[in-house]
N, C-alpha and C positions, 0 to 999 in steps of 0.2 A: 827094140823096135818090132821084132818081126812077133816076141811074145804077145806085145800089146796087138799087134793086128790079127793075132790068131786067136785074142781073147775076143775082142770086137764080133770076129766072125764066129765062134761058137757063139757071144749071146743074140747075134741077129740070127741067125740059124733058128735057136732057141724059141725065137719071139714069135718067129715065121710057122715055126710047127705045132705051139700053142694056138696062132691065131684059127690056123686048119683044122685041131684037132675041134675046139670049140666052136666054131664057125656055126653059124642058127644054119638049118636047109636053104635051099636056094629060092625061094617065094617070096609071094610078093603081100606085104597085107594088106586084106579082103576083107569086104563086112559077108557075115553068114547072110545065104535067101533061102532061111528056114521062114516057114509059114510062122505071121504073129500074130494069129487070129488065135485068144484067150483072155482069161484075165491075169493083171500082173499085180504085183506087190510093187511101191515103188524103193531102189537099194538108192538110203541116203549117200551112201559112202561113193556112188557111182552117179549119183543126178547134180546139177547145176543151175542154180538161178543167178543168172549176171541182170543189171540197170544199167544203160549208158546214160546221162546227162550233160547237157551241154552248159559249159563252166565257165562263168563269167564274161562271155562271147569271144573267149579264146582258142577253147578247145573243147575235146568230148573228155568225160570222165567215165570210167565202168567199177561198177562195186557189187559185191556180193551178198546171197543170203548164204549162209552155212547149213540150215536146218533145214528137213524138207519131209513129208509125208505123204502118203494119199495110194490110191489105185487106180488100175485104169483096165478097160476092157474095149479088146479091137476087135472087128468081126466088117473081115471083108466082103462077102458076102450080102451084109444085112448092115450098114452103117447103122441106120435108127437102133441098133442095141450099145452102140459105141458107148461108155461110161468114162468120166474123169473126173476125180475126187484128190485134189490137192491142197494140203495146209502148209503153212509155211510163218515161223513164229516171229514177228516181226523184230523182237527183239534181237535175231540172231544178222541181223546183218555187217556186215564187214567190210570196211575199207581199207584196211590195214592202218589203220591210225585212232586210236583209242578215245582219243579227245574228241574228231569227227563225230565217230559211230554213237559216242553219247551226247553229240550234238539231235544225232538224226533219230536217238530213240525218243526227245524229249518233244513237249507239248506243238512243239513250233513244225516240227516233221511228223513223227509214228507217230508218236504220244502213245506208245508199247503197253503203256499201265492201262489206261481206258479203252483201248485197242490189239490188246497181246498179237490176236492171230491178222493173216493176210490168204482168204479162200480161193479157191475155182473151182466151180461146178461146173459140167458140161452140161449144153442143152442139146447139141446136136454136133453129128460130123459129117461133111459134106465133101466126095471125092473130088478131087481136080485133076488126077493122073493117078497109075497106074503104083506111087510110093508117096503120095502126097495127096494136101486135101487142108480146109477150112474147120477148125476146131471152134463152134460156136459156145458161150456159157456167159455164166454170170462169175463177177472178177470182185471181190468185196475185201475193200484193202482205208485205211482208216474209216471204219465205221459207215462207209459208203459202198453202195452195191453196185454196178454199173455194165451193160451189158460186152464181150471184149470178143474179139475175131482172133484167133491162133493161127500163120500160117503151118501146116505140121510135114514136117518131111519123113518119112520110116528111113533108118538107117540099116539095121539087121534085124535079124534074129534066129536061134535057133540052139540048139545042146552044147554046154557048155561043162564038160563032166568033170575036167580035172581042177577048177578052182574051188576053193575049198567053202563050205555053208558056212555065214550067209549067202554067197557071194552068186557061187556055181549054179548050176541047174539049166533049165530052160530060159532063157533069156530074149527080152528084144529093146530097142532102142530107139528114141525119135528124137527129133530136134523142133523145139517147136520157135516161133517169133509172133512179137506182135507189137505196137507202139499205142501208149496211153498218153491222153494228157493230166498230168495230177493237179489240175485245175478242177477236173471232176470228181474228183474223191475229197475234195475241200484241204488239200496240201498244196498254198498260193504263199508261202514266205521265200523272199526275194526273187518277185515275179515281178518286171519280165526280164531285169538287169542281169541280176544276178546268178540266176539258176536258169533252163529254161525249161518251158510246162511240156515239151515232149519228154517221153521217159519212152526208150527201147528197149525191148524185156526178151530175152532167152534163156529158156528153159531146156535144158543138154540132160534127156531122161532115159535112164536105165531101169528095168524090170525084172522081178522074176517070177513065173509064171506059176500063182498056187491050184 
């Protein structure tokens, strides 16, 4: 008995001095407020496009694009130089269900053959606050152009030296939102039962600064 409870206490002992010895510093995480006035590269492996939709008038659904490109250029300062240039391949979208996702590339949804890409061009950025602001552009998603509002939030940015290239560098971050109806882009199959014609779009963008 007393071996076992003196084995017990060496491995809590043990457990207690590893957890100390490893222990991260005592901080809290913080988004960097390094200035993110430049232009960026956008890092696919750190950006996000989610779609919610509402399903069958039971619930919401959200699904993803996987693929993602473009640049963008911030200048607080001088908004009217702001740039944003995004593609995003429409065949790469993901639901996690395979049978779906090639529901949603064929003729009745993407129709991905006739329509591969999904664009955004900005026309203008328009501040609303002091980390945010109205991302104006043209949004051209099945073969259809159509003008789209971004609400945009800055999250950070600023030097980012020990993660390894591609990754590392100068870095900043935004969150962007906005809601389409895909009635407009001529994607109306199982409207208004079935699927319905809002679609809420967030884009979770990471950059790095060339």
């Amino acid at each position: 008995m007393f071996t076992k409870r003196f084995t017990t206490a060496l491995v809590a002992a043990a457990v207690l001095m590893a957890g100390t010895a490893f222990a991260s510093p005592a901080k809290h995480y913080a988004f960097l407020d390094g200035n993110p006035d430049g232009s960026y590269r956008i890092d696919p492996q750190h950006t996000n496009v989610f779609f919610t939709i509402g399903h069958v008038g039971i619930t919401e659904f959200t699904g993803r694009f996987d693929q993602i490109s473009g640049t963008y250029t911030f200048n607080a300062q001088d908004p009217a130089k702001d740039r944003v240039n995004i593609t995003i391949p429409a065949a790469s979208i993901n639901t996690d269900l395979a049978l779906r996702d090639q529901h949603l590339r064929s003729k009745e949804f993407f129709d991905v053959k006739k329509y591969p890409d999904i664009t955004f061009v900005s026309s203008k950025y328009v501040p609303t606050g002091k980390k945010s602001g109205d991302l104006y552009g043209n949004l051209t998603l099945h073969g259809v152009t159509k003008p789209v509002v971004f609400q945009v939030r800055e999250l950070g940015a600023g030097n980012v030296p020990y993660l390894p290239k591609p990754w590392g560098g100068y870095l900043s971050g935004f969150v962007a939102t906005t809601t389409i109806h895909r009635s407009d882009f001529s994607m109306d199959a199982y409207l208004p039962e079935g699927l319905s014609n809002a679609i809420a779009i967030k884009v979770e963008v990471e950059g790095n600064k060339v």
